[in-house]
C-alpha positions as CSV (number, residue, x, y, z in Angstrom):
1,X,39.2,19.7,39.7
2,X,39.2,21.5,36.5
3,X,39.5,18.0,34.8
4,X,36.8,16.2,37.1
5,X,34.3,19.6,35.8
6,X,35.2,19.1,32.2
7,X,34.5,15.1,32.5
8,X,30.9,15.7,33.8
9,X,30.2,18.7,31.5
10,X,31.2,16.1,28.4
11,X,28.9,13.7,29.6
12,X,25.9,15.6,30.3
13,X,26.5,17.3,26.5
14,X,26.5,13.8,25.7
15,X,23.8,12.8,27.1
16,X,21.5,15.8,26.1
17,X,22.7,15.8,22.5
18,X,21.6,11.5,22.7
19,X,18.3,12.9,23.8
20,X,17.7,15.3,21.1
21,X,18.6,13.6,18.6
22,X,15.7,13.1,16.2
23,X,17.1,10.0,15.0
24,X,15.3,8.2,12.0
25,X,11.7,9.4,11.4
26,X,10.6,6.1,11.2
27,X,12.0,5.1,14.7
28,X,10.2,8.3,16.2
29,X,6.8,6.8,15.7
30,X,7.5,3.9,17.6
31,X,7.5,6.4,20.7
32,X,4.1,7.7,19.8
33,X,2.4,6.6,22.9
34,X,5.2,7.9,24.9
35,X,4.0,11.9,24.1
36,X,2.0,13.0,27.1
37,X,-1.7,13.6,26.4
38,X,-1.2,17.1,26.2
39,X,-3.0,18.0,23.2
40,X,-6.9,15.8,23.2
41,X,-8.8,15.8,20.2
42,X,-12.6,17.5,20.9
43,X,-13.8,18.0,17.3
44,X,-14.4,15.1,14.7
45,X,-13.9,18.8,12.3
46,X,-10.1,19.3,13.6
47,X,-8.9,15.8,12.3
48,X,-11.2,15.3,9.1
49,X,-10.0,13.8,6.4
50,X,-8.0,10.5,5.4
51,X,-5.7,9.0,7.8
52,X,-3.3,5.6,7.3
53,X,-3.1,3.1,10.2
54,X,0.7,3.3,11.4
55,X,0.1,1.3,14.2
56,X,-2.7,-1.0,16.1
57,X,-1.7,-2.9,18.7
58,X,1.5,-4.6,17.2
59,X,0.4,-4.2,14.0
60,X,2.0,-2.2,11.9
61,X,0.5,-2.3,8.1
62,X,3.0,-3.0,5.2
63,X,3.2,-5.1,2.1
64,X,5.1,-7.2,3.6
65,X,2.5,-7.9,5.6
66,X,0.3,-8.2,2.8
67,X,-1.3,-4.8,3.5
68,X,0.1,-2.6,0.8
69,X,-0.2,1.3,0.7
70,X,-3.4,2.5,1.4
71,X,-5.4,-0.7,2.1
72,X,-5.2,0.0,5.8
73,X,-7.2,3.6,6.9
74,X,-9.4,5.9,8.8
75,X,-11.7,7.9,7.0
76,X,-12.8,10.7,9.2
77,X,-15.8,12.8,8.9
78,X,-17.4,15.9,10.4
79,X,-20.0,12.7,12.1
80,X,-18.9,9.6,10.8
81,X,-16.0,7.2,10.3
82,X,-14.8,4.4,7.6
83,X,-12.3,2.2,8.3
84,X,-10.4,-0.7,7.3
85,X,-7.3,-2.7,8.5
86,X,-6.5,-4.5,5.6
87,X,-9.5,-7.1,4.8
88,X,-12.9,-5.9,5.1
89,X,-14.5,-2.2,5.3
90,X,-16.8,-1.1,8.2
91,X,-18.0,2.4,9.6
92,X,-20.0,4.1,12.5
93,X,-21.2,7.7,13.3
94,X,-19.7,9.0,16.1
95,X,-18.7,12.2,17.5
96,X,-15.7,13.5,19.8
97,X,-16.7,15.3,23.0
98,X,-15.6,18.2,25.0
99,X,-13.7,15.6,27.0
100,X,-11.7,14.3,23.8
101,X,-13.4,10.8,24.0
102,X,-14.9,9.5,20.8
103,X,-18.4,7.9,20.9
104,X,-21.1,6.0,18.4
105,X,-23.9,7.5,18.0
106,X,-27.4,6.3,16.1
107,X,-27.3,2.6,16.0
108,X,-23.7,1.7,15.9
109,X,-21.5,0.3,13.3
110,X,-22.7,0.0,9.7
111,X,-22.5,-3.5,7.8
112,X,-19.0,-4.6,6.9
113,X,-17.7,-6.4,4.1
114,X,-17.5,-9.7,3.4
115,X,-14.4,-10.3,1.8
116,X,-12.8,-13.8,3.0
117,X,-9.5,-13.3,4.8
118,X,-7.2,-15.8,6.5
119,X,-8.0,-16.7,10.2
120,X,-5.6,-14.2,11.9
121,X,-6.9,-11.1,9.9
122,X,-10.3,-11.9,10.4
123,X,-9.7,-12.0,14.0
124,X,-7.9,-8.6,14.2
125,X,-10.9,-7.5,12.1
126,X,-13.2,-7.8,14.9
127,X,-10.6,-6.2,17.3
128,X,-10.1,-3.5,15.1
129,X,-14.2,-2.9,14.5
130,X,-14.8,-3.1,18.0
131,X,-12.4,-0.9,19.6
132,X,-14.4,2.2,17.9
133,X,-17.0,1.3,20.2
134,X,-15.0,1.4,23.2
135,X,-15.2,4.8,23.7
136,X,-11.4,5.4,23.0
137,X,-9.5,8.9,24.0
138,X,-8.4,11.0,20.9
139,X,-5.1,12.6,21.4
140,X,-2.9,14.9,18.8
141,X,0.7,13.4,18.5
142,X,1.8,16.0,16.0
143,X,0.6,17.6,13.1
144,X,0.5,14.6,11.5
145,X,-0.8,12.2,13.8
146,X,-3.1,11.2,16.4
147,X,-3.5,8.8,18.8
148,X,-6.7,6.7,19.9
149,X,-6.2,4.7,22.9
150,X,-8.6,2.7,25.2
151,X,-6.8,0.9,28.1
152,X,-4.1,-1.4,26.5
153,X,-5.5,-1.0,22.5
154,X,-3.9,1.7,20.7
155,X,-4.6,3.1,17.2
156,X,-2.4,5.2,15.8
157,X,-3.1,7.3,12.5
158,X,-0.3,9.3,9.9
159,X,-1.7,11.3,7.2
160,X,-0.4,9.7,3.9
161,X,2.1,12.1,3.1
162,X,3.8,11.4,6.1
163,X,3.3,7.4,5.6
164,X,4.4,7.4,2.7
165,X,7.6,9.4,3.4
166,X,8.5,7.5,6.1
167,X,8.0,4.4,4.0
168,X,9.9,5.5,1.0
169,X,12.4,3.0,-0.5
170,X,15.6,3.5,-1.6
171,X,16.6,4.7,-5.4
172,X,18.6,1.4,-5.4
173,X,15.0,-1.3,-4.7
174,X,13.5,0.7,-7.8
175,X,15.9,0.3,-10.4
176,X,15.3,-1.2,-13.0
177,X,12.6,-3.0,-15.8
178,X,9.0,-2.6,-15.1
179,X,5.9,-3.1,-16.9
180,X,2.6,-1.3,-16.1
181,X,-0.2,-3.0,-14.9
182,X,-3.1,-0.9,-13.9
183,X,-4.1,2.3,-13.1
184,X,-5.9,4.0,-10.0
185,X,-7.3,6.7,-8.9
186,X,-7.9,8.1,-5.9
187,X,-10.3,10.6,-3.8
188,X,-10.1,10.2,-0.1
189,X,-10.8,6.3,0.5
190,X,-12.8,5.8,-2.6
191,X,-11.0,4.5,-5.8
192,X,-11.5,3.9,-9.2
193,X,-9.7,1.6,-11.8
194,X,-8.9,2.8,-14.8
195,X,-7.4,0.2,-18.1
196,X,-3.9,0.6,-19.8
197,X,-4.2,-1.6,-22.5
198,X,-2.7,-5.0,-22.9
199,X,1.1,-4.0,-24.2
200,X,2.4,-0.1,-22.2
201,X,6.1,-1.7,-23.3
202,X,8.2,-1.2,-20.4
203,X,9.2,1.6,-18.1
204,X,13.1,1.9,-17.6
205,X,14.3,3.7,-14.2
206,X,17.9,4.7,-14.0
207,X,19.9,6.8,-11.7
208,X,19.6,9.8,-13.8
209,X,16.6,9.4,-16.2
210,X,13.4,7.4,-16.8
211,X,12.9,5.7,-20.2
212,X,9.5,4.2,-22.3
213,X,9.7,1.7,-24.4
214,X,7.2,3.1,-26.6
215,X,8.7,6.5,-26.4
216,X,11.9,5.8,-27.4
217,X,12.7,9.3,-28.5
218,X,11.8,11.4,-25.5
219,X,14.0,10.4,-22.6
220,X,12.7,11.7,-18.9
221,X,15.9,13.0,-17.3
222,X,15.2,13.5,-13.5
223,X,16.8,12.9,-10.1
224,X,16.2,11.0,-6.8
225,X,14.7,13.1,-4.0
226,X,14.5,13.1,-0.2
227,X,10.8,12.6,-0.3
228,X,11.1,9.8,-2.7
229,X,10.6,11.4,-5.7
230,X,11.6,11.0,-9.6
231,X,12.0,14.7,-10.4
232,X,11.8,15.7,-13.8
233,X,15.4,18.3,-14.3
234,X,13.3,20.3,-16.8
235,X,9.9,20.2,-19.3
236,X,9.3,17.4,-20.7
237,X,7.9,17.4,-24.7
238,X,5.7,14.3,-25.1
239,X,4.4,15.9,-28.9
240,X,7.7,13.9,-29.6
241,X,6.5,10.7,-29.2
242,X,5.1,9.0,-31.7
243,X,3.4,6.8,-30.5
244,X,1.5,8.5,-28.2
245,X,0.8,11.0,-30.8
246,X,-1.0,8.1,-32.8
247,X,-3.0,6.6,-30.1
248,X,-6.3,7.3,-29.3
249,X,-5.5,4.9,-25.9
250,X,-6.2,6.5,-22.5
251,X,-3.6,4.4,-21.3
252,X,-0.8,5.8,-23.2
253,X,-1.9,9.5,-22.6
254,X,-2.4,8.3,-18.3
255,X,1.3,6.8,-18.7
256,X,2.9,10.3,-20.6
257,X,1.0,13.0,-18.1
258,X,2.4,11.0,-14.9
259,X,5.7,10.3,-15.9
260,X,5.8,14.1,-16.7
261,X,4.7,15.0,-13.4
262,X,7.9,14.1,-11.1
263,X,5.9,11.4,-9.8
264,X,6.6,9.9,-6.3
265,X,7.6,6.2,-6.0
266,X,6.6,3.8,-3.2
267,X,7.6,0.0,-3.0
268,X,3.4,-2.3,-2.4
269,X,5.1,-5.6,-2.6
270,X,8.3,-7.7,-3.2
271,X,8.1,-7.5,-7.3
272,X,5.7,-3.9,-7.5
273,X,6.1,-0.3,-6.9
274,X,3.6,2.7,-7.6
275,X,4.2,6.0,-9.4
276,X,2.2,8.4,-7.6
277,X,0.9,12.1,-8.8
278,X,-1.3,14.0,-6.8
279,X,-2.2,15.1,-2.9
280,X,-2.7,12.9,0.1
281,X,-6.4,13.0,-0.7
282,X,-6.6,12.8,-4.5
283,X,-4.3,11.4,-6.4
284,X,-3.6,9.2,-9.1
285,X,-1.1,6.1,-9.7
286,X,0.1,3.6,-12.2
287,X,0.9,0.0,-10.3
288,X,4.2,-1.7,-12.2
289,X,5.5,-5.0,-12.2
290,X,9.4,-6.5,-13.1
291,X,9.7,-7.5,-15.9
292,X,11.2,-10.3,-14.7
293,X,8.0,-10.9,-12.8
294,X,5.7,-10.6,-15.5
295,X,7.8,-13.1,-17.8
296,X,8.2,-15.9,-15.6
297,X,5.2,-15.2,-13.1
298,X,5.8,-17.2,-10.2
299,X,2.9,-20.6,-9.0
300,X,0.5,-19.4,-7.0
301,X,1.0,-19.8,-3.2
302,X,-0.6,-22.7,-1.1
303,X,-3.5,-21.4,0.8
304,X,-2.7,-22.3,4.5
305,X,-4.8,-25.5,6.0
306,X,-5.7,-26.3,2.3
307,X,-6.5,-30.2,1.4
308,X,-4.9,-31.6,-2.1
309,X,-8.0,-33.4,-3.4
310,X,-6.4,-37.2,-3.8
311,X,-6.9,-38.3,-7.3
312,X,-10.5,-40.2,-8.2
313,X,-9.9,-44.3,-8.0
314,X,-9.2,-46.3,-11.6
315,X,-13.5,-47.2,-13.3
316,X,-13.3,-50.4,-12.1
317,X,-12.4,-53.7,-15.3
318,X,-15.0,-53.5,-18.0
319,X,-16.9,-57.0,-19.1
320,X,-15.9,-57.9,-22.2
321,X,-18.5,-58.5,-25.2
322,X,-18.7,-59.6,-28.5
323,X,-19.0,-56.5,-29.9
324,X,-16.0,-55.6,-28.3
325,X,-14.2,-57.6,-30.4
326,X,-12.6,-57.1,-33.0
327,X,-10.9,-58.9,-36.3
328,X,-7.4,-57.6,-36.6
329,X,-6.0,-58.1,-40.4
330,X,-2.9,-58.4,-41.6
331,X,-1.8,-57.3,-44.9
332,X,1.3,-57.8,-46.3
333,X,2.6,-55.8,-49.4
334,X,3.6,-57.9,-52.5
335,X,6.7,-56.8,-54.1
């Protein structure tokens, strides 16, 4: 009996540890629409601000869906909305009643974009733009996300932060060569470009430091964090490089201040990463490239459905005329 007792207490321990276990973060927002509606949303003011698209319908933005970090978002305001799912831009006013159910108000969505996208992302475009008109339920996952939801459609919405730490690669995928590219910066959904100059030299990441090839002399030691983050171990004296003491190039002094600033790493396609330094809402980041990459660029990809033009026919024989002819002479040297 006392065997047959300790059997069934192991399995239920079992079985309740199974259940609690917290398991990847990544694998727990797959069961956001599995948290009971406990928590509804009645103020646009208690979820203002930025917010990342984790999920619509089955579509869950990456770049390796060609929807890199932050090119898929909610912008929430105290009585508006921007939005975009990875093509083109759009936004309504709208407002969140007592009964945590978000409605347009005025005259509806605003113009959108017309950027040209393939078919499928057009399509989800118009899914996406319409469902804010729907009248969708706002629910509060967590702290950092929430969950709209009409009938089958479901948005779901991470702060960045969180996105981006459940996205975070591994120290081993940024290793290595890279070459900066451009420069951004960021304050809620709005950005701005900024120029590095044709030749940054190349930025070196290693297991235990970061290296410039223009700055030679003042080695970044740092380490690999949870959070995905290259932490610098102590100060770091950029009045030791030369060559950003010479330059009067805002590129040079954008590179120095962020890889001073234990900038965060995330992975935006198969060949780039970005170093990030700042908050969810403003920040600023340097795109890189591999060298590799950069050298031997690869040809451009073949838009889907598009024709080859065939090559024009042969000009059809030309008449011949006496003025097209003409005396050939032979001379021969005389020894």
């Amino acid at each position: 009996m006392k065997l047959f007792t300790t059997i069934i207490a192991a399995g239920l321990c079992c079985a309740l540890n199974s259940a609690c276990d917290p398991g990847d973060e990544r694998n727990s927002s797959s069961l956001a629409t599995e948290v009971s509606p406990d928590h509804p949303v009645t103020s646009m003011q208690d979820i203002e601000g930025l917010w990342l698209i984790e999920r619509f319908e089955d579509f869950r933005p990456s770049w390796q869906n060609r929807t890199p970090w932050r090119s898929a978002y909610v912008q929430i305001g105290r009585n508006d909305l921007v939005y975009n799912v990875g093509c083109n831009q759009s936004g309504t006013a709208a407002a969140i009643g007592e009964d945590g159910v978000l409605r347009q108000i005025g005259e509806g969505p605003r113009p959108q974009t017309l950027q040209g996208c393939l078919e499928d992302r057009e399509a989800r475009d118009r899914r996406f733009f319409a469902f804010f008109g729907k009248e969708p339920e706002v629910v509060r996952l967590d702290p950092e996300r929430i969950l709209m939801r009409r009938g089958p459609q479901e948005l779901v919405l991470v702060r960045p932060d969180r996105w981006r730490r459940d996205h975070k690669p591994s120290l081993s995928e940024i290793e290595g060569r890279w070459v900066p590219r451009a420069g951004t910066t960021y304050d809620g959904w709005g950005l701005r470009g900024f120029a590095l100059g044709e030749n940054q030299g190349i930025i070196s990441i290693w297991r235990d430091r970061l290296t410039w090839s223009l700055c030679p002399e003042v080695p970044v030691p740092v380490r690999w964090t949870e959070d995905g983050r290259l932490v610098a171990k102590g100060p770091v004296d950029w009045t030791r490089c030369r060559a950003a003491a010479r330059s009067t190039s805002d590129g040079l002094r954008a590179i120095t201040a962020l890889l001073a600033a234990s900038p965060a790493v995330l992975r935006t396609g198969p060949d780039r990463i970005v170093l990030i330094d700042g908050t969810a809402e403003q920040s600023r980041q340097i795109e890189l490239q591999t060298e590799e990459s950069f050298l031997n660029p690869p040809p451009p990809p073949n838009v889907p459905g598009q024709q080859i033009p065939p090559a024009p026919p042969p000009p059809p024989p030309r008449k011949s005329t006496t003025d097209d002819h003409q005396t050939i002479v032979s001379v021969r040297a005389t020894p």
